[in-house]
KOLBAKOL-53918 format. One record per residue: x, z, y of N, C-alpha, C, O, CB in turn; residue number from 0. Coordinates in Angstrom, 2 decimals, always signed. Last residue first. Glycine has a CB too. Layout:
<pts>
      n_x      n_z      n_y     ca_x     ca_z     ca_y      c_x      c_z      c_y      o_x      o_z      o_y     cb_x     cb_z     cb_y  num
        X        Z        Y        X        Z        Y        X        Z        Y        X        Z        Y        X        Z        Y  NUM
...
</pts>
This chain:
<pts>
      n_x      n_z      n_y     ca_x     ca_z     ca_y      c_x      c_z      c_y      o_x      o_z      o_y     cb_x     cb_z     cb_y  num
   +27.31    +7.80   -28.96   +28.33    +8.57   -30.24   +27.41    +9.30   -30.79   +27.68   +10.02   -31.75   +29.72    +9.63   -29.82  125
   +26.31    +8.79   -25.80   +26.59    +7.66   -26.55   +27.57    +8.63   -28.04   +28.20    +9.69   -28.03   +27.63    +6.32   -25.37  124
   +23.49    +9.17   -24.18   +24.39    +9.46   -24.84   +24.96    +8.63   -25.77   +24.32    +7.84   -26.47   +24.11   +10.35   -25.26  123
   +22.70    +9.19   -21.14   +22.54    +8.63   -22.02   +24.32    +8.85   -22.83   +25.50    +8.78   -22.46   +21.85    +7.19   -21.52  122
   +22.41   +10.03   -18.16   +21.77   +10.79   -19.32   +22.20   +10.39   -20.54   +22.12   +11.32   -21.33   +20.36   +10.69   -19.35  121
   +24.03    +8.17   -16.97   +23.82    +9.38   -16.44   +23.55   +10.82   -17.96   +24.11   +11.81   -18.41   +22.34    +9.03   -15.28  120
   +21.57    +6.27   -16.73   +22.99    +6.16   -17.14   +23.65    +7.45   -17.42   +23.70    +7.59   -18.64   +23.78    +5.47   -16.11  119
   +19.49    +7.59   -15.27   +19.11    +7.13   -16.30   +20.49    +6.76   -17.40   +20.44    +6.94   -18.62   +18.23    +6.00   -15.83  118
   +20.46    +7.66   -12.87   +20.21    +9.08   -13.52   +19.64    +8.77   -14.76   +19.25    +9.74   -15.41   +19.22   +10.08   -12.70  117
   +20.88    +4.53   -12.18   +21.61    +5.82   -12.51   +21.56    +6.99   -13.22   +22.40    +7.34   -14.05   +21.74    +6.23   -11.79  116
   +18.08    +4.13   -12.38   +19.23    +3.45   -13.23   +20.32    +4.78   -13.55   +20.52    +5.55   -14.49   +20.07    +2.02   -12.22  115
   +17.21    +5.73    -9.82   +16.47    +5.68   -11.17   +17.60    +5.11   -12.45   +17.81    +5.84   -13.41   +15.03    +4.54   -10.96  114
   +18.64    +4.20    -8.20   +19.05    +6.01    -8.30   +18.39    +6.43    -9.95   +18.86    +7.11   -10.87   +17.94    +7.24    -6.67  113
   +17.91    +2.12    -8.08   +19.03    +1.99    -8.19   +19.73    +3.45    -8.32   +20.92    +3.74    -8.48   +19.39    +1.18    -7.19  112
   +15.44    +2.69    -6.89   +15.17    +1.80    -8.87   +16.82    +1.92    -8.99   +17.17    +1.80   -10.17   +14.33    -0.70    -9.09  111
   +15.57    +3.50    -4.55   +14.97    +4.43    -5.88   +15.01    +3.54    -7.10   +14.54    +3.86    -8.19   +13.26    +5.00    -5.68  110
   +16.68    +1.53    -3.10   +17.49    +2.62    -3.20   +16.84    +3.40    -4.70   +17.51    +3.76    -5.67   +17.38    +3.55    -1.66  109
   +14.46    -0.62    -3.65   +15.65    -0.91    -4.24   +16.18    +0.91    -4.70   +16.16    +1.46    -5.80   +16.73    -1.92    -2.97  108
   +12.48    +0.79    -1.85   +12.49    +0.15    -3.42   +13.84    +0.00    -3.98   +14.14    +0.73    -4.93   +11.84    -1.38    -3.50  107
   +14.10    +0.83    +0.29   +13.73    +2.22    -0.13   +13.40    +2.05    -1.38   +13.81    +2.86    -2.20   +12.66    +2.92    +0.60  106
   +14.51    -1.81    +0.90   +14.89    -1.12    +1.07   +15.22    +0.32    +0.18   +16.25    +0.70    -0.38   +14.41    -1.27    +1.83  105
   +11.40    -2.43    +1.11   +11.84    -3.19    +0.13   +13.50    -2.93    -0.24   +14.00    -3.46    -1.23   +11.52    -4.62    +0.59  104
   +10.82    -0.86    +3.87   +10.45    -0.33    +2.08   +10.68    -1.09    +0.92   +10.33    -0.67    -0.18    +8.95    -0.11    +1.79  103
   +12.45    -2.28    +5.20   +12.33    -0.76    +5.14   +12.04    -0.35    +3.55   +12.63    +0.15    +2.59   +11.03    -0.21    +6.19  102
   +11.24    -4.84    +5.14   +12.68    -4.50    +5.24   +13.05    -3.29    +4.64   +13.85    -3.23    +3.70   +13.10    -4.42    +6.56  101
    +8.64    -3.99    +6.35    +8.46    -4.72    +4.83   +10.12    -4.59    +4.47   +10.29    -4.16    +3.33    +7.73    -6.71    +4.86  100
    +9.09    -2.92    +8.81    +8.38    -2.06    +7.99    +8.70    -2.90    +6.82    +9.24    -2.14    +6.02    +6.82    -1.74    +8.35   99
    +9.75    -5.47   +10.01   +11.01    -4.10    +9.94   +10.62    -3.34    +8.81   +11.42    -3.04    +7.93   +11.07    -2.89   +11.39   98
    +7.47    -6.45   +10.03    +8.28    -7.46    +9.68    +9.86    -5.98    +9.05   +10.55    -5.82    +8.04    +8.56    -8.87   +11.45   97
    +6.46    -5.16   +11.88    +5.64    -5.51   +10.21    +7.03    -5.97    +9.78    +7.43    -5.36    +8.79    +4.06    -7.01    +9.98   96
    +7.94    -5.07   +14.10    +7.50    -4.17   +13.32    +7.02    -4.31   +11.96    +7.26    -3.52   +11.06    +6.74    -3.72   +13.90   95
    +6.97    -7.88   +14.48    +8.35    -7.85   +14.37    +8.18    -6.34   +13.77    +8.35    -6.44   +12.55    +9.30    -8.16   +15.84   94
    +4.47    -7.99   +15.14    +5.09    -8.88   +13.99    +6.41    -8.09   +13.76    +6.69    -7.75   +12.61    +5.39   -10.61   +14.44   93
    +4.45    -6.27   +17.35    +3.54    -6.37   +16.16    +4.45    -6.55   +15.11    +5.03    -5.72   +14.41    +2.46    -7.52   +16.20   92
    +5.59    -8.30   +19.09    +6.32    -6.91   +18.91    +5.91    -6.07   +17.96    +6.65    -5.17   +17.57    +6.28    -6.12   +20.02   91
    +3.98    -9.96   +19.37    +5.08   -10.74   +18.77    +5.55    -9.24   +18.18    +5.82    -9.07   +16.99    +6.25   -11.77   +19.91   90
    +1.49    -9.15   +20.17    +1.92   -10.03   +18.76    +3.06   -10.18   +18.49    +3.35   -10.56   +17.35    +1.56   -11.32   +18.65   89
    +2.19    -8.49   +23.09    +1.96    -7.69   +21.95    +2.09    -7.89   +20.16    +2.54    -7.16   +19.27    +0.80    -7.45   +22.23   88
    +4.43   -10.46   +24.02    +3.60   -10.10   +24.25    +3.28    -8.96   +22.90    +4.06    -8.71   +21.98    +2.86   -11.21   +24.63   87
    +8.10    -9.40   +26.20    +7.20    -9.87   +24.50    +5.88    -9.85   +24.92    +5.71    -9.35   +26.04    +7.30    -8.62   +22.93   86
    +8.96   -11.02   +29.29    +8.21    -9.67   +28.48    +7.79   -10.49   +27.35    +7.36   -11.64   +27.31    +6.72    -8.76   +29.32   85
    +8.94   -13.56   +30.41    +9.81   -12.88   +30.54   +10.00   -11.76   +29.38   +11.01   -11.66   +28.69    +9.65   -12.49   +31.73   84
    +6.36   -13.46   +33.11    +7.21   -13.95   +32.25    +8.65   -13.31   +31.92    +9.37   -12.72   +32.74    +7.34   -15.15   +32.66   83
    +4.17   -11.65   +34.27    +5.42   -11.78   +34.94    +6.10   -12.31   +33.59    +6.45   -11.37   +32.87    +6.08   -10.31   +35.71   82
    +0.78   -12.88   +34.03    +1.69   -11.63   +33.30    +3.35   -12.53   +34.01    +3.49   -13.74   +34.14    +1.45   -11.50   +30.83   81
    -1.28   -14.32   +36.76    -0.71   -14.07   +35.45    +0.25   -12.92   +35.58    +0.53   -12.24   +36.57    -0.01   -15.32   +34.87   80
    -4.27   -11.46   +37.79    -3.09   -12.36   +37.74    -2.17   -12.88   +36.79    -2.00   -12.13   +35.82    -2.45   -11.96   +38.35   79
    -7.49   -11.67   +37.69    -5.97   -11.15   +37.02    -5.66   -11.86   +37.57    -6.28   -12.85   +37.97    -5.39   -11.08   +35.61   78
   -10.11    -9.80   +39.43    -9.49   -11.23   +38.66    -7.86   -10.80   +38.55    -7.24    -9.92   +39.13    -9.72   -12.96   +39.79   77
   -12.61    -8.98   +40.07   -11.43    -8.46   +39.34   -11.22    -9.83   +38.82   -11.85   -10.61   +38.11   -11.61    -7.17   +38.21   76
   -15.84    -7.98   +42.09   -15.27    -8.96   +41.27   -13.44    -8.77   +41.45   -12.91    -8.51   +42.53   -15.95   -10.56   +41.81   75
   -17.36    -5.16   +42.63   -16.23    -6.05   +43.09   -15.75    -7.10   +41.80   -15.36    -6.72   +40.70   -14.88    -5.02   +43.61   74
   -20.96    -5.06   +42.08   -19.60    -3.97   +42.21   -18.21    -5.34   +42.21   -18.44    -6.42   +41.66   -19.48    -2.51   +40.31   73
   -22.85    -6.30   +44.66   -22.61    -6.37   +43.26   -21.52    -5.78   +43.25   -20.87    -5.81   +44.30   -22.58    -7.60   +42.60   72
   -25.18    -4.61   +47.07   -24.02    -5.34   +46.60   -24.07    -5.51   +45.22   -24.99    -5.06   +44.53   -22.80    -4.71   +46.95   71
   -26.91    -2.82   +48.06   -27.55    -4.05   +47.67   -26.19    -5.55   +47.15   -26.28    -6.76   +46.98   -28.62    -4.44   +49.26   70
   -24.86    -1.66   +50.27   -26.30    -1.40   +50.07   -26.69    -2.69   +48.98   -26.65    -3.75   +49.60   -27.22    -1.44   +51.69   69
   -21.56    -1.18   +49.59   -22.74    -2.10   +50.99   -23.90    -1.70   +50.00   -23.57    -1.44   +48.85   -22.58    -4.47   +51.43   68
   -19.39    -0.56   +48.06   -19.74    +0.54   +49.08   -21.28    -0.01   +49.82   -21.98    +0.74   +50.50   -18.30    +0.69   +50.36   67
   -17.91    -3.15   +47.45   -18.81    -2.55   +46.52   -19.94    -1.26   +47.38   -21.15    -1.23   +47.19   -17.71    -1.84   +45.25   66
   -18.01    -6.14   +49.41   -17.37    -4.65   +49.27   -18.49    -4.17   +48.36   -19.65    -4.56   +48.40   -17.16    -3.62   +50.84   65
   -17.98    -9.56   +47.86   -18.22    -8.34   +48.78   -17.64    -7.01   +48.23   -17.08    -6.76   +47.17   -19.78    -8.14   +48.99   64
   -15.15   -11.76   +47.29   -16.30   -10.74   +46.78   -16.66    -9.43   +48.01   -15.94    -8.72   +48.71   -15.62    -9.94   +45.17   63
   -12.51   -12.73   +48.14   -13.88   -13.44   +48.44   -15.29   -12.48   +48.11   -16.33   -12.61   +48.75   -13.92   -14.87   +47.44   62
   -10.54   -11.27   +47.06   -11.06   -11.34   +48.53   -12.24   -11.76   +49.15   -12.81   -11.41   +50.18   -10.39   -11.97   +49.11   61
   -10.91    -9.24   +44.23   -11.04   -10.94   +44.77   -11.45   -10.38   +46.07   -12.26    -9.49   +46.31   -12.35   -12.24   +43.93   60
    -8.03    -7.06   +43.70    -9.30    -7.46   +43.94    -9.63    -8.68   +44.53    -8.82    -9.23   +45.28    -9.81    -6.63   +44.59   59
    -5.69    -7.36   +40.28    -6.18    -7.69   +41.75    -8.38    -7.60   +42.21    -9.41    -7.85   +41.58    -5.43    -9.70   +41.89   58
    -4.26    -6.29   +37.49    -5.88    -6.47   +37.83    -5.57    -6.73   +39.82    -5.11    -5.74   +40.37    -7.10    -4.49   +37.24   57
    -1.67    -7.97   +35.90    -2.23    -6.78   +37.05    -3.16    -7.89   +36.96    -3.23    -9.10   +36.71    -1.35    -6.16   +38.77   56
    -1.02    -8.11   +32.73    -1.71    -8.78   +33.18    -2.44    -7.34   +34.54    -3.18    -6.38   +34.37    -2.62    -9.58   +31.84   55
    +1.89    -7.14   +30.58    +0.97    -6.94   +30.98    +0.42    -7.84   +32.14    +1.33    -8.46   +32.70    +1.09    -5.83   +31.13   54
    +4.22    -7.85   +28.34    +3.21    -8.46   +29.36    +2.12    -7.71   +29.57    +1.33    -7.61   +28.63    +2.70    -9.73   +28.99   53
    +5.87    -4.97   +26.71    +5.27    -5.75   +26.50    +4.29    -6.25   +27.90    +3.67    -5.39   +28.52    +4.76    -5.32   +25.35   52
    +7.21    -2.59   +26.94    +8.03    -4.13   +27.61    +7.07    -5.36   +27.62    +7.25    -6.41   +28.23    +9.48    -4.72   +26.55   51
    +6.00    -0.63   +25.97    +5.98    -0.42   +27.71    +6.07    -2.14   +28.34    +5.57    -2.73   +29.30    +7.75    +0.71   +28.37   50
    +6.77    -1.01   +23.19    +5.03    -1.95   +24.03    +5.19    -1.33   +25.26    +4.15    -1.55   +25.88    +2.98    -1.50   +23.29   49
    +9.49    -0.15   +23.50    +8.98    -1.89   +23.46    +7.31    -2.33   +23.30    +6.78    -3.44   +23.29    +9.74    -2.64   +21.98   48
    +9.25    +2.19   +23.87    +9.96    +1.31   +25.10    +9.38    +0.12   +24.54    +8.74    -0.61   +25.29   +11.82    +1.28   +25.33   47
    +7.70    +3.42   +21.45    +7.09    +3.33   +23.11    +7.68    +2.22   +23.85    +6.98    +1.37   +24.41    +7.46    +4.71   +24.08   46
    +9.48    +2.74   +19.79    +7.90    +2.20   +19.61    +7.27    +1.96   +21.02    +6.69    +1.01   +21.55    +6.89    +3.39   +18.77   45
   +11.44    +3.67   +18.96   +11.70    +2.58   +19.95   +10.27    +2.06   +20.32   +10.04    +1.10   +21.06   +12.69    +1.35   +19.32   44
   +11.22    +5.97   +16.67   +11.34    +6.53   +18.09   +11.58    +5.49   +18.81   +12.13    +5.94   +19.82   +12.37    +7.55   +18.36   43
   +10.89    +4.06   +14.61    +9.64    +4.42   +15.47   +10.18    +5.16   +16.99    +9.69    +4.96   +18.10    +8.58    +5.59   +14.48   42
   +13.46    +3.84   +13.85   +12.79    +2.36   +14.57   +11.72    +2.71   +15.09   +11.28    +2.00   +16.00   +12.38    +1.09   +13.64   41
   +14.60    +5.33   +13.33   +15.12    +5.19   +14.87   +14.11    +4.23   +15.43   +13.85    +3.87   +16.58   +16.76    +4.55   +15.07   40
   +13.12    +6.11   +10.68   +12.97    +6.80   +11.75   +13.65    +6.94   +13.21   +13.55    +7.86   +14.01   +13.01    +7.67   +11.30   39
   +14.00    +3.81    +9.58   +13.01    +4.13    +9.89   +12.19    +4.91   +10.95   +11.23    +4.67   +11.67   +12.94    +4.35    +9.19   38
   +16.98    +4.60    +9.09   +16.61    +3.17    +9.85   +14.81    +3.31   +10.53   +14.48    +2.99   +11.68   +16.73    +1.63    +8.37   37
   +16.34    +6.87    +7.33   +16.94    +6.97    +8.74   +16.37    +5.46    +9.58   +15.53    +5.40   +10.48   +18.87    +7.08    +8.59   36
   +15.32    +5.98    +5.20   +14.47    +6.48    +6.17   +14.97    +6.69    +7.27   +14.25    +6.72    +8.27   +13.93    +7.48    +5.89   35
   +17.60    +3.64    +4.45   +15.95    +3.67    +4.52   +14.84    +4.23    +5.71   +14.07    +3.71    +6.51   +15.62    +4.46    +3.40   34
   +19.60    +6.09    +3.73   +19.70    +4.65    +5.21   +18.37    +4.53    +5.45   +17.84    +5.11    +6.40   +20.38    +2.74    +4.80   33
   +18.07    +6.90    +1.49   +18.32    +7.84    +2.94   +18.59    +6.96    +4.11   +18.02    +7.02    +5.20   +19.70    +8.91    +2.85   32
   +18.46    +5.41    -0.16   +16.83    +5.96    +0.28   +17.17    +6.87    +1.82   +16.53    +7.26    +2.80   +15.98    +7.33    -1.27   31
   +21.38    +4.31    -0.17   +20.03    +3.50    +0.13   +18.53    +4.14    +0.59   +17.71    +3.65    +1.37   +19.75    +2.79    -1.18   30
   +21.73    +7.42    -1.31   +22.27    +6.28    +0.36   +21.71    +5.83    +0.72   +21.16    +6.16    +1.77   +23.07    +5.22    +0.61   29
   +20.58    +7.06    -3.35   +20.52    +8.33    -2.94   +20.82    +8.04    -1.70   +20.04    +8.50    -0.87   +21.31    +9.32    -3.58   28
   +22.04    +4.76    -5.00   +20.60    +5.03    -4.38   +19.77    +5.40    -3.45   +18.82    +4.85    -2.89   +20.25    +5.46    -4.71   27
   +24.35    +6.29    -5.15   +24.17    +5.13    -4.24   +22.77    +4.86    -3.82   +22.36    +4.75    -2.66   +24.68    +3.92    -4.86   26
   +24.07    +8.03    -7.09   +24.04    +8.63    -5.07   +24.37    +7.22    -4.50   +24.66    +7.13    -3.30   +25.70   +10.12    -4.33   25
   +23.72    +7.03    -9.04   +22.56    +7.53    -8.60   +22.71    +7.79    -7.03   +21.88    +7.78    -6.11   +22.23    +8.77    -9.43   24
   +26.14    +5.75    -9.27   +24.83    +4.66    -8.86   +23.91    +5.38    -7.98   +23.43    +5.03    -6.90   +23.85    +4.11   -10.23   23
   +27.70    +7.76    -9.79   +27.82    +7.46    -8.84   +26.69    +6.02    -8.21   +26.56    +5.54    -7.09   +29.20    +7.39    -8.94   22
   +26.26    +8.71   -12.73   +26.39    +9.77   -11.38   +26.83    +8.96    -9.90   +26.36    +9.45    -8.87   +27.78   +11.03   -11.73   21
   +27.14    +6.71   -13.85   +26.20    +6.82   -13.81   +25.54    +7.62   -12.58   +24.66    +7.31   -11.78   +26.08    +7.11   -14.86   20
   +30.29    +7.03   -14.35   +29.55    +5.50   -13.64   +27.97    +5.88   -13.09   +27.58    +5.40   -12.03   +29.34    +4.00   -15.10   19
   +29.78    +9.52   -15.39   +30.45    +9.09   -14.12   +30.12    +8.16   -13.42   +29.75    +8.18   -12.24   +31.53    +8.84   -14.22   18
   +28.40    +9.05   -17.77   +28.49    +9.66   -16.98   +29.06    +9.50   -15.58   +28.23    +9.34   -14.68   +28.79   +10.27   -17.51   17
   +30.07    +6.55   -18.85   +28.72    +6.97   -18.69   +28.58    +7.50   -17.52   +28.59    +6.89   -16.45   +28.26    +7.84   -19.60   16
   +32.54    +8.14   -19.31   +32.30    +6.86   -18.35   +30.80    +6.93   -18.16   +30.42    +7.47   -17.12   +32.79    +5.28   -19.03   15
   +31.44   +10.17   -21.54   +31.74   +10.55   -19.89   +32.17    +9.57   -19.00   +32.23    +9.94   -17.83   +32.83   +11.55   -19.70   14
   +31.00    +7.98   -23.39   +29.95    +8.86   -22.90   +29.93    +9.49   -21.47   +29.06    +9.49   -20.60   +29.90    +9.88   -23.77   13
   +33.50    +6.93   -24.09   +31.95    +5.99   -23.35   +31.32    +6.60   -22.82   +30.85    +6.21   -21.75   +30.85    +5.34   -24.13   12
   +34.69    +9.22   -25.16   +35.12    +8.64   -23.50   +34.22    +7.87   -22.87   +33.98    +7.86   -21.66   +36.38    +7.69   -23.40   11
   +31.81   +11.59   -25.81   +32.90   +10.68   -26.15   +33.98   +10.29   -24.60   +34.01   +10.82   -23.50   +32.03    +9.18   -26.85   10
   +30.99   +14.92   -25.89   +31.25   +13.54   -25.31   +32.69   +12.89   -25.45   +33.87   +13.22   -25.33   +30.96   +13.61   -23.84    9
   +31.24   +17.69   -26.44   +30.56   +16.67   -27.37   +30.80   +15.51   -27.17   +30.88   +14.80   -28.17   +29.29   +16.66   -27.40    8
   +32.47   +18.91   -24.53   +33.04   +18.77   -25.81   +32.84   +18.01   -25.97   +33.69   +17.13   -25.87   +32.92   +19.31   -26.71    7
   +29.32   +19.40   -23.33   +30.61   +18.91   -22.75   +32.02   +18.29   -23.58   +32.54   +17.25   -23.18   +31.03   +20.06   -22.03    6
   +28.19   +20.29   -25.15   +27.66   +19.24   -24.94   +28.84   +18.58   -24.01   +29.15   +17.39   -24.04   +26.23   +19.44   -24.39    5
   +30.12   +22.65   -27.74   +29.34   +22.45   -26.31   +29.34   +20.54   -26.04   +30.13   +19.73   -26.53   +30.46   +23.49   -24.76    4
   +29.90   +22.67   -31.10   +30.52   +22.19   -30.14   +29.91   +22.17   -28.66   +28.96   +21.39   -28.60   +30.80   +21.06   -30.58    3
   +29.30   +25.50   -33.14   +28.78   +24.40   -32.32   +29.52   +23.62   -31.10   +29.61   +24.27   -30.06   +27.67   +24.91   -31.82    2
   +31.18   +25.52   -36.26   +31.55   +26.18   -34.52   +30.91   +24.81   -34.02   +31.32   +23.66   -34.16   +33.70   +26.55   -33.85    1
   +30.49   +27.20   -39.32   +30.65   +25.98   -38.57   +30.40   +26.28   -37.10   +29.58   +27.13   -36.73   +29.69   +24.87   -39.09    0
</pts>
């Protein structure tokens, strides 16, 4: 009796299977990779957008003595407001959290949808 190879062995369900199965997995395989790509443009933006973020200039008060005098108090610092306009830090926060939960709900999917696959993939039918 002549063992049939595993290739042989398959039905037409079986190598639909297959096929169907093989092409989920590299969909996945997309999804985890968009994932980290998206990921990794979104940190290289990290700097420019807390550069953008309000900042508050320090001024010296005119009214305060000079720090340099004998028996002074060191200079009183008062802000000015922030130039409108600019995110403040919270918001640019949020919005990161917000990318990050995208990302890996994302990257969840891509791996339960590569997981299926290679799970299709395997399965024998007949």
């Amino acid at each position: 009796m002549v063992e049939t190879s595993e290739c042989q062995g398959r039905s037409a369900q079986g190598w639909t299977n297959f096929i169907i199965g093989l092409l989920v997995f590299a969909l996945g395989i997309v999804l985890m990779l968009a994932a980290f790509y998206w990921g990794y443009n979104m940190l290289r933006g990290v700097d420019d957008e807390v550069r953008s973020v309000q900042t508050v200039q320090a001024a010296d008060n005119p009214a305060a003595p000079a720090s340099g005098t004998p028996g002074s108090q060191p200079a009183v610092v008062q802000a000015t407001p922030p130039p409108a306009g600019g995110p403040t830090l919270l918001e640019v926060a949020a919005g990161y959290v917000l990318k990050l939960v995208v990302l890996l709900v994302l990257a969840l999917i891509g791996a339960m949808t590569a997981s299926k696959g290679a799970q299709l993939a395997g399965t024998k039918v007949g």
